[in-house]
N, C-alpha and C positions, 0 to 999 in steps of 0.2 A: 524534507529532511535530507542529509546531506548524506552521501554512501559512508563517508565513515565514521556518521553517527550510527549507522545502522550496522556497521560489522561490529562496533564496540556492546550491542545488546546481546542479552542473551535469549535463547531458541523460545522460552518462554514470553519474554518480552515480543519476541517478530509475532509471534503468533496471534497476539491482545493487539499490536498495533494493526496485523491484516486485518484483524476483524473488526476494528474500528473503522479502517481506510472501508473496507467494502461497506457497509454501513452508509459511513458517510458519502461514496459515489453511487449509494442507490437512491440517499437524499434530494444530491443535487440532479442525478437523471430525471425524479419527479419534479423538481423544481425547474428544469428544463423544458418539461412538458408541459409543466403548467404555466409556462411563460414568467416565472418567477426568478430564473438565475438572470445577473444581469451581465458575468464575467463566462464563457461558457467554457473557455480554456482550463478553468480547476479541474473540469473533467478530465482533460486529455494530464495535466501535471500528476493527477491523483492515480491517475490509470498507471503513469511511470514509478510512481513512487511504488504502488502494490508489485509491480514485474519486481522492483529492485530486491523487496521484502520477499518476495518468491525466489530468486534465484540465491539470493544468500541462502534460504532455508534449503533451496537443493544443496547448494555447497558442502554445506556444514552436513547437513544426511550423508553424503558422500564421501566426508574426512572421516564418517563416525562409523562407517562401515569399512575401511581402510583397515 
């Protein structure tokens, strides 16, 4: 997802999609191990996507205590 699909959510929404995204990179870590991923790089893109959805939510904590 693109960064400024991700500033247009709201604190509620980042929140339902971290916990989606980590979910699903604990999926494909198993399927890593089990020799089942066949692309292994979703990991590392997935891993980026969760930082992005983190540092917006620091952002946003930070305007909201301003």
């Amino acid at each position: 997802m693109k960064i400024k699909e991700l500033h247009q959510k709201t604190t509620k929404e980042l929140k339902e999609l971290l916990e989606q995204d980590r979910h699903k990179l604990g999926q494909l870590k198993f399927n890593l191990a089990s020799k089942k991923l066949k692309n292994h790089r979703q990991i590392r893109e997935l891993r980026k996507e969760i930082a992005r959805i983190l540092t917006i939510l620091s952002k946003n904590e930070n305007e909201s205590e301003k």
